[in-house]
C-alpha positions in Angstrom: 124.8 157.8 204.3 122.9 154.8 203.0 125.1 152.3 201.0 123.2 150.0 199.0 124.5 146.5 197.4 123.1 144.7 194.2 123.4 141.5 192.9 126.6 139.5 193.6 128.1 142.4 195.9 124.4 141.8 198.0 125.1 138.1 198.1 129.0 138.1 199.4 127.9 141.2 201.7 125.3 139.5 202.7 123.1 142.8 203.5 121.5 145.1 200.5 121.5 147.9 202.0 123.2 149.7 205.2 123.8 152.8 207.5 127.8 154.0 207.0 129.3 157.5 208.5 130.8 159.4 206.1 133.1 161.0 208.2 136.5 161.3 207.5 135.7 159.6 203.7 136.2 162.2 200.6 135.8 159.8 198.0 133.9 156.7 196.3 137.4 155.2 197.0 137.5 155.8 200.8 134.4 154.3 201.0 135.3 151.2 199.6 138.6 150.9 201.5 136.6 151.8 204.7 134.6 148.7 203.9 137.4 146.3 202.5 138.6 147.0 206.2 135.6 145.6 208.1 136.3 142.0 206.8 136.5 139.0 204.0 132.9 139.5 203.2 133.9 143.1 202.0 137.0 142.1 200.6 135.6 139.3 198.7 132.7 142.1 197.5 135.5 144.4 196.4 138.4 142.2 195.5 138.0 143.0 191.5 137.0 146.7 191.5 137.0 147.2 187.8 134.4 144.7 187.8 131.8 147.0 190.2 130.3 150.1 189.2 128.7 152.7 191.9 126.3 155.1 191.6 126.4 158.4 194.2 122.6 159.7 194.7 121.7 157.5 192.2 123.7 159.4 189.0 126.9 156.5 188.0 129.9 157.9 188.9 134.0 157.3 188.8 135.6 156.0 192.3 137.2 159.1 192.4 133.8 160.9 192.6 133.4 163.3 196.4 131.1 161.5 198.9 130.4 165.3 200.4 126.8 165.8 200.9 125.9 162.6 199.3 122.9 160.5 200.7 122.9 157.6 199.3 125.7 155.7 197.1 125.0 152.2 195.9 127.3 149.5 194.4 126.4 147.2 191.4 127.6 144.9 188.9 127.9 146.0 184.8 125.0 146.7 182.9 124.4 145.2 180.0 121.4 145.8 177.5 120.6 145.1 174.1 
């Protein structure tokens, strides 16, 4: 599945966008623990995850949301508007 980065996640990552194999990952929250595992850039992407938001074929989602037959899930700071 693609996994895409935005913003400060982008810049700790250092990558926007990437190929990862969901095999084996059921949730939002496997995924992210698959990536904290590949290293300090991940962990320092991850290391407050109330403060990231993710987005699963681009609908927002909870970490708790299944990765099954998803193509694309990306990662991104709060929104704020006005």
């Amino acid at each position: 599945m693609k996994v895409l980065y935005f913003a400060w996640l982008r810049e700790r990552i250092g990558e926007s966008a990437e190929e990862v194999s969901a095999e084996g990952l059921e949730t939002v929250a496997d995924l992210v623990a698959h990536l904290r595992a590949r290293g300090p850039r991940y962990e320092a992407a991850f290391e407050a995850p109330e403060a990231v938001r993710v987005a699963v074929d681009q609908k927002v989602r909870d970490w708790d949301a299944p990765l099954k037959g998803a193509g694309e899930v990306a990662f991104f700071p709060p929104m704020t508007g006005g």
